[in-house]
PyMOL Python script that loads the backbone (N, CA, C, O; Angstrom):
from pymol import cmd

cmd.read_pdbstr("""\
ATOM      1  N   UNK A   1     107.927 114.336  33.576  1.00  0.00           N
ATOM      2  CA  UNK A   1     108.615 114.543  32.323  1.00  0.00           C
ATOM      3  C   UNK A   1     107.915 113.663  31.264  1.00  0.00           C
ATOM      4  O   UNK A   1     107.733 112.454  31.407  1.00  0.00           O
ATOM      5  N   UNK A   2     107.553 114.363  30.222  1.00  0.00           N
ATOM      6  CA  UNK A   2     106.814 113.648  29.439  1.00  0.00           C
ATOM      7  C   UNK A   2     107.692 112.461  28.886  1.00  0.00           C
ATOM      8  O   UNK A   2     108.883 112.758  28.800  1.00  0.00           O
ATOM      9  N   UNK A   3     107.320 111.011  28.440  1.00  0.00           N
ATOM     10  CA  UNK A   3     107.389 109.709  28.543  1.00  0.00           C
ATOM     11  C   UNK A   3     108.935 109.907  27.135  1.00  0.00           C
ATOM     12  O   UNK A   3     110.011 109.310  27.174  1.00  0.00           O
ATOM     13  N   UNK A   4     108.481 110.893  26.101  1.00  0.00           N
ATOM     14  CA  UNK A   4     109.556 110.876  24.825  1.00  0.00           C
ATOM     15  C   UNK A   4     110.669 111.205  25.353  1.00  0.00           C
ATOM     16  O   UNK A   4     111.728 110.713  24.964  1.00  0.00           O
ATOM     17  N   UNK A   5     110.588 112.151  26.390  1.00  0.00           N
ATOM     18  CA  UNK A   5     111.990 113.094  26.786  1.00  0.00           C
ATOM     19  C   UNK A   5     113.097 111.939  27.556  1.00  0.00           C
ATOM     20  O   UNK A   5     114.305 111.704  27.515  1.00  0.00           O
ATOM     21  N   UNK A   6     112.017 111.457  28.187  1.00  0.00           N
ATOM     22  CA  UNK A   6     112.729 110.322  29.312  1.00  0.00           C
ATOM     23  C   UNK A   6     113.657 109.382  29.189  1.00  0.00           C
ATOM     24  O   UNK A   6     114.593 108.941  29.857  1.00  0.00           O
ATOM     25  N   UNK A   7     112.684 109.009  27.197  1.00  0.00           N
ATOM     26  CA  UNK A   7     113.764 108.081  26.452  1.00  0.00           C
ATOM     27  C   UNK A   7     114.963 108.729  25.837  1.00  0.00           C
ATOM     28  O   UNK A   7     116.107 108.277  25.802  1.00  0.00           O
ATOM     29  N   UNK A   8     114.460 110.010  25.296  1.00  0.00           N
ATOM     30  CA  UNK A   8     115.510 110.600  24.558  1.00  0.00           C
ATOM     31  C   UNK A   8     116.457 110.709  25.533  1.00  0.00           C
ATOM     32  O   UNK A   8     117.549 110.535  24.992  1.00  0.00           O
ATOM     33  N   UNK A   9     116.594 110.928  26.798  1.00  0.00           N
ATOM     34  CA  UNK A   9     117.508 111.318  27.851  1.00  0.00           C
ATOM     35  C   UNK A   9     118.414 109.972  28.628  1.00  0.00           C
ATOM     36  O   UNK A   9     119.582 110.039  29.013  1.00  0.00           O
ATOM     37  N   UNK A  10     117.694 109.031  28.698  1.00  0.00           N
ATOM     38  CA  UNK A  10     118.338 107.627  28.454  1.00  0.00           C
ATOM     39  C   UNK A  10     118.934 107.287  27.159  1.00  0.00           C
ATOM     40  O   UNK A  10     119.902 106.560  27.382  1.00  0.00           O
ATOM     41  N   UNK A  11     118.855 107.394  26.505  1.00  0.00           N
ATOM     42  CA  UNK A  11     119.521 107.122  25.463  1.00  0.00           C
ATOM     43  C   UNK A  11     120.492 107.911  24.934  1.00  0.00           C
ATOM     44  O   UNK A  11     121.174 107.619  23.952  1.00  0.00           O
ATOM     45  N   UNK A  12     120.602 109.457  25.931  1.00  0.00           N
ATOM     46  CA  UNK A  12     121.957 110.154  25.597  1.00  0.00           C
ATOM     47  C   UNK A  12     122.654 109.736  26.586  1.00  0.00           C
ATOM     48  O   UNK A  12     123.824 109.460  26.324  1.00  0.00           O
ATOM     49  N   UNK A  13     122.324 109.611  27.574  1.00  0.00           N
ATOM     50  CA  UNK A  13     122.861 108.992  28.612  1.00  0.00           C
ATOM     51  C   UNK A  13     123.596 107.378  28.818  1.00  0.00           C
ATOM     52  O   UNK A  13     124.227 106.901  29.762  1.00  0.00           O
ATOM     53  N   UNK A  14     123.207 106.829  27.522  1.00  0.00           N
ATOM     54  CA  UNK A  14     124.083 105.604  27.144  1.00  0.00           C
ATOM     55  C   UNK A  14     125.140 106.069  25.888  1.00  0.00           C
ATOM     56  O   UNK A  14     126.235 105.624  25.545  1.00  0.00           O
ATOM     57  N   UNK A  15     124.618 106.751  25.568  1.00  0.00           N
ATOM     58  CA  UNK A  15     125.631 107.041  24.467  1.00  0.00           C
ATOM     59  C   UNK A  15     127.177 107.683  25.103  1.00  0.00           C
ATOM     60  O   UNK A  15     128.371 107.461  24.902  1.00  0.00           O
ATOM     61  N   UNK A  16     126.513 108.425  25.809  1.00  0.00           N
ATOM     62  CA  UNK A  16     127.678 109.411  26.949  1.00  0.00           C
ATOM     63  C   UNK A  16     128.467 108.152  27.409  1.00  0.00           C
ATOM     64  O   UNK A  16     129.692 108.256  27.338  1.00  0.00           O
ATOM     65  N   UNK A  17     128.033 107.154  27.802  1.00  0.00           N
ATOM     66  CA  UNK A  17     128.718 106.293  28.884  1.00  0.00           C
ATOM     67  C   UNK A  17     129.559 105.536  27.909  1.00  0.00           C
ATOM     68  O   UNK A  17     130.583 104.976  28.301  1.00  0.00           O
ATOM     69  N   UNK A  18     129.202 105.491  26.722  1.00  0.00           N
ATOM     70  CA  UNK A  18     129.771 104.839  25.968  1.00  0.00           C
ATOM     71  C   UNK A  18     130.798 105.030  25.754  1.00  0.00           C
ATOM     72  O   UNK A  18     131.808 104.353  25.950  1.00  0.00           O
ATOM     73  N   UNK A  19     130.566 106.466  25.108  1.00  0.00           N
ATOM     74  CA  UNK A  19     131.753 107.099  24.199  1.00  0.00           C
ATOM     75  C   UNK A  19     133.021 107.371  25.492  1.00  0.00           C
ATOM     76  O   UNK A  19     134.197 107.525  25.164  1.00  0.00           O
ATOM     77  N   UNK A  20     132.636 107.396  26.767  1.00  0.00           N
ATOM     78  CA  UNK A  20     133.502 108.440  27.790  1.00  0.00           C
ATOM     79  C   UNK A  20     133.632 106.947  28.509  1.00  0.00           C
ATOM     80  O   UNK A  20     133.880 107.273  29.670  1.00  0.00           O
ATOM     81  N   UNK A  21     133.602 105.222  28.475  1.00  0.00           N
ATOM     82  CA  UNK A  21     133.770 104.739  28.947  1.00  0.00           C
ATOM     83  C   UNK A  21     133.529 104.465  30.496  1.00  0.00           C
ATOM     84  O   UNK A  21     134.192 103.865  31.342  1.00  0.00           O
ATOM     85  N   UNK A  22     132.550 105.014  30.522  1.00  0.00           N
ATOM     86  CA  UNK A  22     131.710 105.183  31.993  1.00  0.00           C
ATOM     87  C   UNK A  22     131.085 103.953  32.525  1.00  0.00           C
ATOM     88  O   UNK A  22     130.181 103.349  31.949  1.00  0.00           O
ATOM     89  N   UNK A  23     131.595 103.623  33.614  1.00  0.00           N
ATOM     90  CA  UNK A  23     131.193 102.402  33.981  1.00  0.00           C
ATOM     91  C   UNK A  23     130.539 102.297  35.375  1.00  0.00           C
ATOM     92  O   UNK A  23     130.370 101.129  35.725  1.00  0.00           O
ATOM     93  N   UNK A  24     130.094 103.313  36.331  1.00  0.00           N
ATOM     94  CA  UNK A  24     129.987 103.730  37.108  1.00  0.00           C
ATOM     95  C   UNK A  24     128.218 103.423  37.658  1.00  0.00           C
ATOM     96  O   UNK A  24     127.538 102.552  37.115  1.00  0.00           O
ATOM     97  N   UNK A  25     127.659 104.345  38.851  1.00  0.00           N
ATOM     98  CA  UNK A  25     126.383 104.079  38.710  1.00  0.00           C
ATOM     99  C   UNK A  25     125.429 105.175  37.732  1.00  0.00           C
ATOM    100  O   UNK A  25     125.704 106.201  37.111  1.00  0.00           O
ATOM    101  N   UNK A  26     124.473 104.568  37.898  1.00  0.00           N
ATOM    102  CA  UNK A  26     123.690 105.387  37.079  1.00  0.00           C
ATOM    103  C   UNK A  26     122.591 106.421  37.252  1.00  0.00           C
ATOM    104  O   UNK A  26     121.364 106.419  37.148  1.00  0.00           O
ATOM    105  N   UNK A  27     123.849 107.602  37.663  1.00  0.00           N
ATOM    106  CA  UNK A  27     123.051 108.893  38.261  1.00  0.00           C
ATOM    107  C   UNK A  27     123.304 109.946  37.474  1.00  0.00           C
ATOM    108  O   UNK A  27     124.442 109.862  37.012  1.00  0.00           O
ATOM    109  N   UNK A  28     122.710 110.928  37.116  1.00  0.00           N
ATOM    110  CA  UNK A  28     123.296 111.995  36.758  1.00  0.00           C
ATOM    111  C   UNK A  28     124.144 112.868  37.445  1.00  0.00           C
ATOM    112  O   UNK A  28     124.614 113.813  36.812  1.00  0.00           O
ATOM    113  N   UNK A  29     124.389 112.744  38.470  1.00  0.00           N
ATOM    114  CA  UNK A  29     125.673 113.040  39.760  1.00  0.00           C
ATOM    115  C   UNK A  29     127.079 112.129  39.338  1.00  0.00           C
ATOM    116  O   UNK A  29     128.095 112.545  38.780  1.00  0.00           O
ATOM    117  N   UNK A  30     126.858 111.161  39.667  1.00  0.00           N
ATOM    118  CA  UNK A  30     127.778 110.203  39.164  1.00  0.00           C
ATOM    119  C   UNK A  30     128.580 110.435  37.581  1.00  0.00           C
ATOM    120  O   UNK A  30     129.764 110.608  37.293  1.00  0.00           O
ATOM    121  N   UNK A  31     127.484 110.358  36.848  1.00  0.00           N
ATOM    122  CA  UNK A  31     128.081 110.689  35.202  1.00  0.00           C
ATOM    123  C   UNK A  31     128.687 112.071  35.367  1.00  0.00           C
ATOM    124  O   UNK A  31     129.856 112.246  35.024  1.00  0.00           O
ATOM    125  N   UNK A  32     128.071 112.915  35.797  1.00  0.00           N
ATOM    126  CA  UNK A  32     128.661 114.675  35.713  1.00  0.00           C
ATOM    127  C   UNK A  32     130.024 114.462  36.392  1.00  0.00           C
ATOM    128  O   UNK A  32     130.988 114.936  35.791  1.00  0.00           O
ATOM    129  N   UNK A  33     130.300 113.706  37.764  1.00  0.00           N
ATOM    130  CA  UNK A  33     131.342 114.089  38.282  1.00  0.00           C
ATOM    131  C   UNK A  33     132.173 113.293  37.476  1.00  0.00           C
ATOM    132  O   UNK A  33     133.348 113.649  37.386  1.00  0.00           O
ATOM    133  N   UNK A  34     131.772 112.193  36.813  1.00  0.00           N
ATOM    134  CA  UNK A  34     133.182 111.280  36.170  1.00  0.00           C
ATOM    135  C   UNK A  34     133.647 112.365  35.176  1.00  0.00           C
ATOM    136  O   UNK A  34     134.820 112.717  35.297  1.00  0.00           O
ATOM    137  N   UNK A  35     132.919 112.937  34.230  1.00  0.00           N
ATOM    138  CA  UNK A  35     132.771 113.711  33.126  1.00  0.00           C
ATOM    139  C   UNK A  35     133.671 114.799  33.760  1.00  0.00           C
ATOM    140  O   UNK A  35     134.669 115.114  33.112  1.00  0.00           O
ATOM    141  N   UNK A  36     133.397 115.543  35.191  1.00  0.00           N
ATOM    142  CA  UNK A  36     134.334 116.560  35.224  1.00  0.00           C
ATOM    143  C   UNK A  36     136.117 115.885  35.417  1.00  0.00           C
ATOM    144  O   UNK A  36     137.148 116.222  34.835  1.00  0.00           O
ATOM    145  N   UNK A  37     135.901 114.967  36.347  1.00  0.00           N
ATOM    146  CA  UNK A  37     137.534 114.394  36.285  1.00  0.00           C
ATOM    147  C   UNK A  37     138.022 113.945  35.372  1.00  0.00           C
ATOM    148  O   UNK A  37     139.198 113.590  35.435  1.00  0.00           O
ATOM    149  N   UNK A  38     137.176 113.786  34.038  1.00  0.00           N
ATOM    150  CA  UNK A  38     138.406 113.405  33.006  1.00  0.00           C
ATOM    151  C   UNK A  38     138.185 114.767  32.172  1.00  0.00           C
ATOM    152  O   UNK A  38     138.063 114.525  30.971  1.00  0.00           O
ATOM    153  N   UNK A  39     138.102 116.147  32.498  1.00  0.00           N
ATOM    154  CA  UNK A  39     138.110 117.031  31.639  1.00  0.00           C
ATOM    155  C   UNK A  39     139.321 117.510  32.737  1.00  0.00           C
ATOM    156  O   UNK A  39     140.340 117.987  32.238  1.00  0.00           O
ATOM    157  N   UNK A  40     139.230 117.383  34.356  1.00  0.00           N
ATOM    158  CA  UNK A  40     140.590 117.350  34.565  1.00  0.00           C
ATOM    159  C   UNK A  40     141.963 117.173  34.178  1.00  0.00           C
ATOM    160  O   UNK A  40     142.910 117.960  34.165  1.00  0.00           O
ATOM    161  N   UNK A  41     141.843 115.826  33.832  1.00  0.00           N
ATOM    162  CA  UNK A  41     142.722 114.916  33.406  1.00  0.00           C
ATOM    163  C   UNK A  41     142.994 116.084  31.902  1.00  0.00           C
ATOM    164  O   UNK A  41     143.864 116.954  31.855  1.00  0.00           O
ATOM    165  N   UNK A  42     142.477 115.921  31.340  1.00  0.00           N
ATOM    166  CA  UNK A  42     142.696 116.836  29.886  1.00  0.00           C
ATOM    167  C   UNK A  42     143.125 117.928  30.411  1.00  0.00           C
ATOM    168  O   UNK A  42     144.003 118.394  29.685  1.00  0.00           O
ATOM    169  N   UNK A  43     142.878 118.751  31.587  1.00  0.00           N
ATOM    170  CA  UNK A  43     143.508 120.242  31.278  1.00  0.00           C
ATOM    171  C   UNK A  43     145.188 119.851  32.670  1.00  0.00           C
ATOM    172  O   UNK A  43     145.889 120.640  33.304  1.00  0.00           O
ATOM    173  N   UNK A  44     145.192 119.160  32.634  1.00  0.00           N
ATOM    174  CA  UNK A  44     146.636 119.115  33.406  1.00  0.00           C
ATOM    175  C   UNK A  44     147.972 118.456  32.443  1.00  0.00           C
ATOM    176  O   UNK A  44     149.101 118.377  32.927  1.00  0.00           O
TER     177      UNK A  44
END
""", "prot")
cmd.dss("prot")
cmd.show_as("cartoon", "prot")
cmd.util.cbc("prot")
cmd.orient("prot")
């Protein structure tokens, strides 16, 4: 993956954790599944 994308993608990837209070490890597995249980949480 070229070297710009890598950053741009880390750096959405902190922003995400930010805003969604993610404190977890740092996988894209990890972030997706937190991300789906609190869209859970919202539709119940």
């Amino acid at each position: 993956m070229p070297i710009g994308l890598v950053k741009a993608h880390a750096a959405l990837d902190k922003a995400v954790d930010t805003a969604y209070g993610y404190k977890g490890i740092n996988t894209d597995a990890g972030r997706v599944a937190f991300l789906f249980e609190r869209y859970e949480d919202l539709l119940a």
